[in-house]
C-alpha positions as a Markdown table, in Angstrom:
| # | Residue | x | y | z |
|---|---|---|---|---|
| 1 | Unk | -10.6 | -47.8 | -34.7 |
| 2 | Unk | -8.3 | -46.7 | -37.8 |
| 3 | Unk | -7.2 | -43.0 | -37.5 |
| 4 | Unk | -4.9 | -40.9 | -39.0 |
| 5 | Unk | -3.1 | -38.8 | -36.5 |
| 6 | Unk | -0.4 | -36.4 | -36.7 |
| 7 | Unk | 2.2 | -36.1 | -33.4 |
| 8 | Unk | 4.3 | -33.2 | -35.0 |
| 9 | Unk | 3.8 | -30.1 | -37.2 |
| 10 | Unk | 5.2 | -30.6 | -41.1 |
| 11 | Unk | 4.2 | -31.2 | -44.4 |
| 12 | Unk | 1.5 | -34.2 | -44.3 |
| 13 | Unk | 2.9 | -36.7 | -45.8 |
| 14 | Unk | 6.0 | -36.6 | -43.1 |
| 15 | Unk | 3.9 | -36.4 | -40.6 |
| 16 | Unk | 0.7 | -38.1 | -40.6 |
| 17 | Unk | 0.5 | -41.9 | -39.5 |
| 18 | Unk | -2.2 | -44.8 | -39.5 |
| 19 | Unk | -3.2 | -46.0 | -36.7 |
| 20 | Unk | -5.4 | -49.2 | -36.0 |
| 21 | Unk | -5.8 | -48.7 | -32.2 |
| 22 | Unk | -6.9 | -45.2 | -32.0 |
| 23 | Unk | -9.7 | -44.3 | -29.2 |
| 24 | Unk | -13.5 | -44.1 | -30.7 |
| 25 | Unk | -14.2 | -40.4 | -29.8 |
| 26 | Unk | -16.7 | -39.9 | -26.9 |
| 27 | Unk | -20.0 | -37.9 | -27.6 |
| 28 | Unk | -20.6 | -34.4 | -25.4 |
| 29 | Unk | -23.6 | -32.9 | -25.0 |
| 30 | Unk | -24.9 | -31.8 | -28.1 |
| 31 | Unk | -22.8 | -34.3 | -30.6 |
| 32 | Unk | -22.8 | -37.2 | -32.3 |
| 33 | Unk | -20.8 | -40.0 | -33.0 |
| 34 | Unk | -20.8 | -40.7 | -36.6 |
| 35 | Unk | -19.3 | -43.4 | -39.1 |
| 36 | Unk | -17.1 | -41.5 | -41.5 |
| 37 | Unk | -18.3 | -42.7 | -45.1 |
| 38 | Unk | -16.6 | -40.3 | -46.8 |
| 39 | Unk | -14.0 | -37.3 | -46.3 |
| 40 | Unk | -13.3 | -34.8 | -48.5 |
| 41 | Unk | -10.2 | -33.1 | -48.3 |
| 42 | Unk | -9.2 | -29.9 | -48.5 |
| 43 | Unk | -6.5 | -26.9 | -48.3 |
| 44 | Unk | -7.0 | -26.4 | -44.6 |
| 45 | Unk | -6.4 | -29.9 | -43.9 |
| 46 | Unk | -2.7 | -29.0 | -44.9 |
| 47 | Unk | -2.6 | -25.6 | -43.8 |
| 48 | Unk | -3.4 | -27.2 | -39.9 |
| 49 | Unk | -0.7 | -30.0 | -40.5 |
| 50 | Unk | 1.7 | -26.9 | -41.1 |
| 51 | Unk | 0.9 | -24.9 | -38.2 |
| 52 | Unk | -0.2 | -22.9 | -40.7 |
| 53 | Unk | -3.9 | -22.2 | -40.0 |
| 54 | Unk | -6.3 | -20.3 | -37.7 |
| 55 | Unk | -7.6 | -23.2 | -36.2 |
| 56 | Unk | -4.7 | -25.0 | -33.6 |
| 57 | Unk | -5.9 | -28.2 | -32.5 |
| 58 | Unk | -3.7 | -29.8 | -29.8 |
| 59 | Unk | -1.1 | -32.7 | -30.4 |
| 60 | Unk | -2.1 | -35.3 | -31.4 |
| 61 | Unk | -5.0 | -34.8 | -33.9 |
| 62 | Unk | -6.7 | -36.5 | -36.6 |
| 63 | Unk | -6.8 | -34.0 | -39.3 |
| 64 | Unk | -9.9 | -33.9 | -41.9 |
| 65 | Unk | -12.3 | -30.8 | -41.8 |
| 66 | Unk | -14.8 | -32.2 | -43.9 |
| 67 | Unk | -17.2 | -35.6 | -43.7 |
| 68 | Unk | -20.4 | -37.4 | -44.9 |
| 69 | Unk | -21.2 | -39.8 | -42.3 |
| 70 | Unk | -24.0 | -42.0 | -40.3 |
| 71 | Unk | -24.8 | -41.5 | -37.5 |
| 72 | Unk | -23.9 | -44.8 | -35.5 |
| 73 | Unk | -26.1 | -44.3 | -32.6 |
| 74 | Unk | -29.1 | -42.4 | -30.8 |
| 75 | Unk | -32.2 | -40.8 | -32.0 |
| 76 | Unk | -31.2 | -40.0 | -35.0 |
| 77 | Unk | -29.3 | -43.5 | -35.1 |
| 78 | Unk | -28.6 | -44.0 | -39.6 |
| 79 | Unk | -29.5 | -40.5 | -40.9 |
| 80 | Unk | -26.8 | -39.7 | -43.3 |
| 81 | Unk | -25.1 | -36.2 | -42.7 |
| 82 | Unk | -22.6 | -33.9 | -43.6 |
| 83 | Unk | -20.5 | -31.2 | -41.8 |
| 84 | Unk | -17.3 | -30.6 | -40.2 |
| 85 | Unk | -16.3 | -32.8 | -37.4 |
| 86 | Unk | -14.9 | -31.7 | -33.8 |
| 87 | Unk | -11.6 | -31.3 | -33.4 |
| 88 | Unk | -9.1 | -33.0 | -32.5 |
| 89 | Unk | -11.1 | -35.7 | -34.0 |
| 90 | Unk | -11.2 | -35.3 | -37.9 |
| 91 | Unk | -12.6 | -36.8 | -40.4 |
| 92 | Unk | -9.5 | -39.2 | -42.1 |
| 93 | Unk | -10.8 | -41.6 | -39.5 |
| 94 | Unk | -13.1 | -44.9 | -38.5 |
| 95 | Unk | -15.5 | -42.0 | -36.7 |
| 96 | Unk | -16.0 | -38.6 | -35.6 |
| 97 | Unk | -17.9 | -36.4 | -34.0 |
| 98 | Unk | -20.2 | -33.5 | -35.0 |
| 99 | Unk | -21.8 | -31.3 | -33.3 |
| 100 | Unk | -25.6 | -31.5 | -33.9 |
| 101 | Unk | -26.9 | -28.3 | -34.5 |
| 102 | Unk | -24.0 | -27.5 | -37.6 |
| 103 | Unk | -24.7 | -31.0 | -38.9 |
| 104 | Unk | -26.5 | -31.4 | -42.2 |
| 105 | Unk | -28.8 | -33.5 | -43.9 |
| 106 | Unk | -26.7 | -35.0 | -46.8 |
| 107 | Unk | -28.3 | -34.3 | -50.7 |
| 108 | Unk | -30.2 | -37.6 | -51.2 |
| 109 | Unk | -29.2 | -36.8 | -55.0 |
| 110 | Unk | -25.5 | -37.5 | -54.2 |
| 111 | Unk | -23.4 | -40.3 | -53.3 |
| 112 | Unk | -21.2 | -40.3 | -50.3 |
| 113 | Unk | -17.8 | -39.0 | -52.2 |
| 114 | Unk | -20.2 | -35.9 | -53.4 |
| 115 | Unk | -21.8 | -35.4 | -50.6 |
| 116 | Unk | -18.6 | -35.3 | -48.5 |
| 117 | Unk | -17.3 | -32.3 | -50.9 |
| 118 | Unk | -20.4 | -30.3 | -51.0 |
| 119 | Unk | -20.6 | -28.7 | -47.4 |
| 120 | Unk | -17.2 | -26.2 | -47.0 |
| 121 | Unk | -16.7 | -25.6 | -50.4 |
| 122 | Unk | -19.8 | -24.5 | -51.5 |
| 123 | Unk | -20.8 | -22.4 | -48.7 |
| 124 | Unk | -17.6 | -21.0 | -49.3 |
| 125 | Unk | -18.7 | -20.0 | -52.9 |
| 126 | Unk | -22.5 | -19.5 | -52.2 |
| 127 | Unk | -21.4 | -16.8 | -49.2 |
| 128 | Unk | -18.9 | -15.2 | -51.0 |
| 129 | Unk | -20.8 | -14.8 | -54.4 |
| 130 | Unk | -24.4 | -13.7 | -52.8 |
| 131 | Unk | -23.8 | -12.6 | -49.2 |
| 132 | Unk | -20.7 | -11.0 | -50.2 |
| 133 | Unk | -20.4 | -9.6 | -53.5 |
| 134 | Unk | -24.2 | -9.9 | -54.3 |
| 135 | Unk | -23.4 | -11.5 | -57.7 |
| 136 | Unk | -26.1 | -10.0 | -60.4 |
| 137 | Unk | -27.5 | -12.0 | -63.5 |
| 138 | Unk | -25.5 | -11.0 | -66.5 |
| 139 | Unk | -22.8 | -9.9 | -64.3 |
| 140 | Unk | -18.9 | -11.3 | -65.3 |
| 141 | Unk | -17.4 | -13.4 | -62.9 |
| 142 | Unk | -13.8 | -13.8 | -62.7 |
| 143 | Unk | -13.1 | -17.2 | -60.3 |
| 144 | Unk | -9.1 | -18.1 | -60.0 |
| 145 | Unk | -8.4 | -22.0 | -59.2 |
| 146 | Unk | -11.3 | -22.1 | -61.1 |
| 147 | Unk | -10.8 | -26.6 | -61.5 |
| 148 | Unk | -9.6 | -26.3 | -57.7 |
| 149 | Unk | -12.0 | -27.0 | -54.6 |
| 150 | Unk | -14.1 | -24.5 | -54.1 |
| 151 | Unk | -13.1 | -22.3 | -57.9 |
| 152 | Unk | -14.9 | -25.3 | -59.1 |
| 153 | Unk | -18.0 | -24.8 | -56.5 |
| 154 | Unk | -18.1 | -20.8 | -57.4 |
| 155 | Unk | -17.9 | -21.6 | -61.5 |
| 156 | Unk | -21.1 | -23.5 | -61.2 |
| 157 | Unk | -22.8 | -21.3 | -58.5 |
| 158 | Unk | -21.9 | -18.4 | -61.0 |
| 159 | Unk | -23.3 | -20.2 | -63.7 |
| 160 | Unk | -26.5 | -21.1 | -61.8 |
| 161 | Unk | -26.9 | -17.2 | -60.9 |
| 162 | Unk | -26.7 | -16.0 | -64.7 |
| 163 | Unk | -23.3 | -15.0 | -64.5 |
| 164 | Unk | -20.7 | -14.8 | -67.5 |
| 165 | Unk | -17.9 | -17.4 | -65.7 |
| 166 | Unk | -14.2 | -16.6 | -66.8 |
| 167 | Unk | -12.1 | -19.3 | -65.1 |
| 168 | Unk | -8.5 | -19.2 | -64.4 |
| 169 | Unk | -6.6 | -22.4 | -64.2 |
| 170 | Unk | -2.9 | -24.2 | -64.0 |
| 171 | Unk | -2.6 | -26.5 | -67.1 |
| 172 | Unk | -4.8 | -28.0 | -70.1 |
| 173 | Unk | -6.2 | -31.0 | -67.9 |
| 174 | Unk | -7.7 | -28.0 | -65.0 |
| 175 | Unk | -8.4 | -26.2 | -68.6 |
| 176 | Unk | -10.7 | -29.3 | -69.7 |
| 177 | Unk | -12.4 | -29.7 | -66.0 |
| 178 | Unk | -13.2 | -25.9 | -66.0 |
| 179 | Unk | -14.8 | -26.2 | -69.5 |
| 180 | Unk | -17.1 | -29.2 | -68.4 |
| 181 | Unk | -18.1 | -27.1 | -65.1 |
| 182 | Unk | -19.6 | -24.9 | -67.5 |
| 183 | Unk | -17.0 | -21.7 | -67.5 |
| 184 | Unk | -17.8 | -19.4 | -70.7 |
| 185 | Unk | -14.0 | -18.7 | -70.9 |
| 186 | Unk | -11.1 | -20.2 | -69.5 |
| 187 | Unk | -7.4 | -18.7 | -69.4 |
| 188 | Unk | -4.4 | -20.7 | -68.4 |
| 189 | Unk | -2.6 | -18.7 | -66.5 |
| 190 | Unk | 0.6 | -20.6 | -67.7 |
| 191 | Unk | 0.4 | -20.2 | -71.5 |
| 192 | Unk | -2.1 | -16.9 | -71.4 |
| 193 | Unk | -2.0 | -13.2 | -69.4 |
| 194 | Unk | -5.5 | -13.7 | -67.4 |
| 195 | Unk | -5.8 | -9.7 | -67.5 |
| 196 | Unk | -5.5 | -9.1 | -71.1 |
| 197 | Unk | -8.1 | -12.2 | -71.6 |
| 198 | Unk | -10.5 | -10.6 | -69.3 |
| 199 | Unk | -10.1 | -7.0 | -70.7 |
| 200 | Unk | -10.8 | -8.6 | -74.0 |
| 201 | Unk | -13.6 | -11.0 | -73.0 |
| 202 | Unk | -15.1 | -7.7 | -71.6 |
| 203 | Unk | -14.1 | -5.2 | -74.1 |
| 204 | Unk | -12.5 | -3.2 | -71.3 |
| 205 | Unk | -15.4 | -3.5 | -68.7 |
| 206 | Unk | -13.5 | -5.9 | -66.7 |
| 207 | Unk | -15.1 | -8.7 | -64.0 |
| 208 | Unk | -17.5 | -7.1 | -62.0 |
| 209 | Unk | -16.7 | -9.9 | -59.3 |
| 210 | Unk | -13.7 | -11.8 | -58.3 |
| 211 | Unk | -13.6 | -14.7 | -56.7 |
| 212 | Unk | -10.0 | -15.4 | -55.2 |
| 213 | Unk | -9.1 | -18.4 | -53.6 |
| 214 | Unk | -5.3 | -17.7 | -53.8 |
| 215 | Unk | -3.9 | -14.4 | -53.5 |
| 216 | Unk | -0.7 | -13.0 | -54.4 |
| 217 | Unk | -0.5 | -12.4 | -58.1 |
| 218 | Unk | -3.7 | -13.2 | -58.9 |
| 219 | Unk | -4.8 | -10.6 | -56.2 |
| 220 | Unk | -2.5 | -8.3 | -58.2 |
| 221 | Unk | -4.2 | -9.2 | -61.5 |
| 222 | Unk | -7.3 | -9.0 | -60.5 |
| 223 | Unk | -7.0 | -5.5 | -59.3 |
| 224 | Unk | -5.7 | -4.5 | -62.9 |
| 225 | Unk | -9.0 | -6.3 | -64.5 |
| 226 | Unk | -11.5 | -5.6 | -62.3 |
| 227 | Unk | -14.4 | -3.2 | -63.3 |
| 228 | Unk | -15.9 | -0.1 | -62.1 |
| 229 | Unk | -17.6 | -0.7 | -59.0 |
| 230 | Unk | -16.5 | -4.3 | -59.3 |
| 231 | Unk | -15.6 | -6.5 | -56.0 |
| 232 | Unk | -12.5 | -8.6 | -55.2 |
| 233 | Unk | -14.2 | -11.3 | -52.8 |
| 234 | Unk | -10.6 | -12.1 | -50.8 |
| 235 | Unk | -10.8 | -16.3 | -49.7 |
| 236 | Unk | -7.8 | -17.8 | -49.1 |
| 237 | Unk | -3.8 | -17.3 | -49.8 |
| 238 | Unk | -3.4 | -20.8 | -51.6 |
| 239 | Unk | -0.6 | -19.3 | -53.4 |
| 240 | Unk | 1.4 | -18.7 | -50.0 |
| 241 | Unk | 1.5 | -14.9 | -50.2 |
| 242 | Unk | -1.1 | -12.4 | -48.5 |
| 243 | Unk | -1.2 | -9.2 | -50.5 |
| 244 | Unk | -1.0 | -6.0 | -49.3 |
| 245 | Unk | -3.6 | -3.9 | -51.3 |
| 246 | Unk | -2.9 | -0.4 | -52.3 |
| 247 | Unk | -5.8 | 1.5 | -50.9 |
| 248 | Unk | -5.7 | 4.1 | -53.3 |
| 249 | Unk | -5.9 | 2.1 | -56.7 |
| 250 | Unk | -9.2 | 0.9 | -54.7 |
| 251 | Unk | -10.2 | 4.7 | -54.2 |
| 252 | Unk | -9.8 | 6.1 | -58.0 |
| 253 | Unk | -10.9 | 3.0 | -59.2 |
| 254 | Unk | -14.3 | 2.6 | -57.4 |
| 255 | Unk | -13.6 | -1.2 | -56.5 |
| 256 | Unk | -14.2 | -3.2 | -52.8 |
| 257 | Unk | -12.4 | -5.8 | -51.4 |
| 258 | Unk | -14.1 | -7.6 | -49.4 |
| 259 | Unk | -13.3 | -10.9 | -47.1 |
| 260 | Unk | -15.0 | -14.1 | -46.9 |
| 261 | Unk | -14.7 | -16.1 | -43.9 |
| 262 | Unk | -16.9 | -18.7 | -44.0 |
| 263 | Unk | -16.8 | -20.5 | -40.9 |
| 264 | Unk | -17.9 | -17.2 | -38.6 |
| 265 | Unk | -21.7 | -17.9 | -39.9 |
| 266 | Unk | -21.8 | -20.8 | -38.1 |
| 267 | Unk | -21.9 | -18.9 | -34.7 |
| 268 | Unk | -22.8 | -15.0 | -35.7 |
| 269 | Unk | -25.7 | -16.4 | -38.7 |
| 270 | Unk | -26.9 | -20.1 | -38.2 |
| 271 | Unk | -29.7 | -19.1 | -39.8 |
| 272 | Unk | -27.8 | -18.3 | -43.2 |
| 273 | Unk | -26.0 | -21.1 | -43.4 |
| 274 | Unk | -28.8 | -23.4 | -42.9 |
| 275 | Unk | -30.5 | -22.1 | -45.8 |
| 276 | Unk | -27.9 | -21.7 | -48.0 |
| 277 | Unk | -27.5 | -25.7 | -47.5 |
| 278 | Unk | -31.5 | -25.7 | -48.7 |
| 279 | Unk | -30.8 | -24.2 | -51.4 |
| 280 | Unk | -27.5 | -25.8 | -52.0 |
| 281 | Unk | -29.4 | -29.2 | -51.7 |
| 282 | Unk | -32.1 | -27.6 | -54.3 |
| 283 | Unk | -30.0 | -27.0 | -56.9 |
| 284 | Unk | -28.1 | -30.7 | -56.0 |
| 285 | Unk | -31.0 | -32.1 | -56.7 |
| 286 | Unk | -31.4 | -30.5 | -59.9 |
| 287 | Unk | -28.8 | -31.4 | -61.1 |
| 288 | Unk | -27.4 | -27.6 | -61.4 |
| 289 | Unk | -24.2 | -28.7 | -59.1 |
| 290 | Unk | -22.4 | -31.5 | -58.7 |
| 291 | Unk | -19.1 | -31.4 | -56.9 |
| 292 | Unk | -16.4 | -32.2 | -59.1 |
| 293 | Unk | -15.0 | -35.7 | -57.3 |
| 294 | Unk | -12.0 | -36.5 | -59.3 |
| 295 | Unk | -10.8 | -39.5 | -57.3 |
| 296 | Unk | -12.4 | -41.8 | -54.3 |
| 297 | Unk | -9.3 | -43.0 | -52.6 |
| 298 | Unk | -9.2 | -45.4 | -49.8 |
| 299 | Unk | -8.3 | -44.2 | -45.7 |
| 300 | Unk | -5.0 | -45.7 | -46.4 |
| 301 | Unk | -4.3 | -42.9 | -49.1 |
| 302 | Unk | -5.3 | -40.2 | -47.0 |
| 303 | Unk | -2.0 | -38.6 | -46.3 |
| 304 | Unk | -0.5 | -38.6 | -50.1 |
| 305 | Unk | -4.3 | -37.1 | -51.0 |
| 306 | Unk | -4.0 | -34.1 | -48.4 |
| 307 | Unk | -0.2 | -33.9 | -50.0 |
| 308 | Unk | -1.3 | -33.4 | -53.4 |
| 309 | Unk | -4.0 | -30.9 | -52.4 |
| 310 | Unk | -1.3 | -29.0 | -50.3 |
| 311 | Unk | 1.3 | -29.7 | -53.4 |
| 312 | Unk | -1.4 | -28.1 | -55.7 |
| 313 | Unk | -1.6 | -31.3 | -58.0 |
| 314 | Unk | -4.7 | -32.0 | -57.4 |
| 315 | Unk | -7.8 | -31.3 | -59.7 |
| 316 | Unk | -11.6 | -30.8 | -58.3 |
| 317 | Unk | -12.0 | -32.6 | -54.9 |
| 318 | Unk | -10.0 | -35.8 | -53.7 |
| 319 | Unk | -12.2 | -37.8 | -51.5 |
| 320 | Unk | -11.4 | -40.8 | -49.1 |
| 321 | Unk | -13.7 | -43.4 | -48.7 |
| 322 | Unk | -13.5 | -45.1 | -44.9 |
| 323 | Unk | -14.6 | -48.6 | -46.7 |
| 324 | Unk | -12.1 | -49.0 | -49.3 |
């Protein structure tokens, strides 16, 4: 089968290849072996090419953390599902594997493309915003990256929870996605000073949540922004620096920070996550969300895709489609 495989740690344009005579991965107990129709990528997918990321796999691996696929065989031989795939097989790739019981039924209301992008993202956003920070209606949400992977999947969760979205983004064209996402306000951070615009959005109330995908000065910011009892839901470091938070602002200024990693619910709350994707596929189906799929990009694009992700060029989800 096609596969993209990386022998060597790097930047993943260096170092992932195509290959046409990789292995089909063999099914263990409780997976399946499923067609790839679509892989969505994401941040990790570059963060693992670095050596960068929590999760090692051994060389070689395919790398792709995210998949809508079919299953080719078995039972349930043709349902259409989405969830991460087993390492070291990934989803830039002919097939995968998934294990069975973290495999989900796939939104009937999207197509493959959206489908692929609607698992990690938005768990991401739906954990963080109501397991985490219990976002309130009428509550101001602050979401950085906000035309980015999952900032785009938190704007439109905040929006379908009666939140007041401010969006932060890089540039007019992430200016113009955040806008049709449904963001009340949106501040580019490279013509505008996000804090003053929330502090003035808020008249001095400040975000009651943040939701930061990125870290380092946006961290910073949001600390300087954040209201009274507010919470700074910590994501990700896509910005390449981990802040070290000064305790004591938190104490005289009544604000949590709290941490969001998704993946754990999938072994210490199954449960959750499983209806999180009900609900997930509720408001899919409503129309309420829609992953924001800015390009369908065929297998052979797959490593200059995860590069502009990793590059930061990249706006809503890139996806790869397996048939193209």
């Amino acid at each position: 089968m096609r596969a993209w495989q990386a022998h060597r740690l790097g930047e993943p344009a260096e170092v992932m290849r195509l290959a046409d005579d990789t292995p089909q991965p063999e099914p263990g107990p409780g997976q399946l072996l499923v067609r790839v129709r679509a892989a969505a990528v994401n941040f990790p997918d570059a963060l693992m090419l670095r050596g960068h990321y929590q999760v090692r796999p051994p060389l070689p691996f395919t790398p792709g953390v995210e998949l809508c696929g079919e299953v080719a065989a078995g039972p349930r031989g043709g349902e259409r599902l989405i969830g991460t795939p087993v390492l070291p097989h990934g989803a830039f790739a002919e097939y995968a594997l998934l294990d069975a019981a973290t495999a989900f039924p796939a939104p009937p209301a999207l197509d493959d493309a959206e489908a692929a992008a609607l698992h990690i993202g938005y768990q991401t956003a739906w954990f963080a915003l109501h397991r985490r920070a219990r976002l309130q209606p009428g509550e101001t949400l602050l979401v950085h990256a906000a035309a980015g992977g999952v900032g785009s999947a938190a704007v439109q969760l905040g929006r379908a929870a009666g939140a007041r979205v401010i969006a932060v983004v890089g540039g007019p064209e992430k200016a113009d996605a955040a806008r049709a996402l449904g963001a009340d306000l949106v501040v580019d951070r490279r013509t505008e000073d996000f804090v003053t615009a929330v502090k003035q959005a808020t008249d001095g109330h400040g975000a009651d949540v943040v939701f930061d995908p990125v870290g380092g000065d946006a961290y910073t910011g949001s600390t300087k922004c954040v209201a009274f009892e507010g919470r700074i839901v910590v994501v990700g470091f896509a910005a390449g620096q981990i802040p070290a938070p000064a305790l004591n602002h938190a104490l005289v200024k009544n604000y949590s920070i709290l941490g969001l990693h998704w993946g754990l619910y999938n072994t210490r709350d199954p449960h959750a996550v499983h209806a999180a994707h009900e609900k997930l596929t509720e408001l899919a189906e409503t129309g309420v969300v829609r992953p924001l799929v800015s390009a369908r990009l065929p297998l052979a694009d797959a490593a200059e895709a995860v590069q502009r992700v990793a590059d930061g060029r990249s706006t809503g989800r890139l996806v790869v489609l397996t048939d193209r």
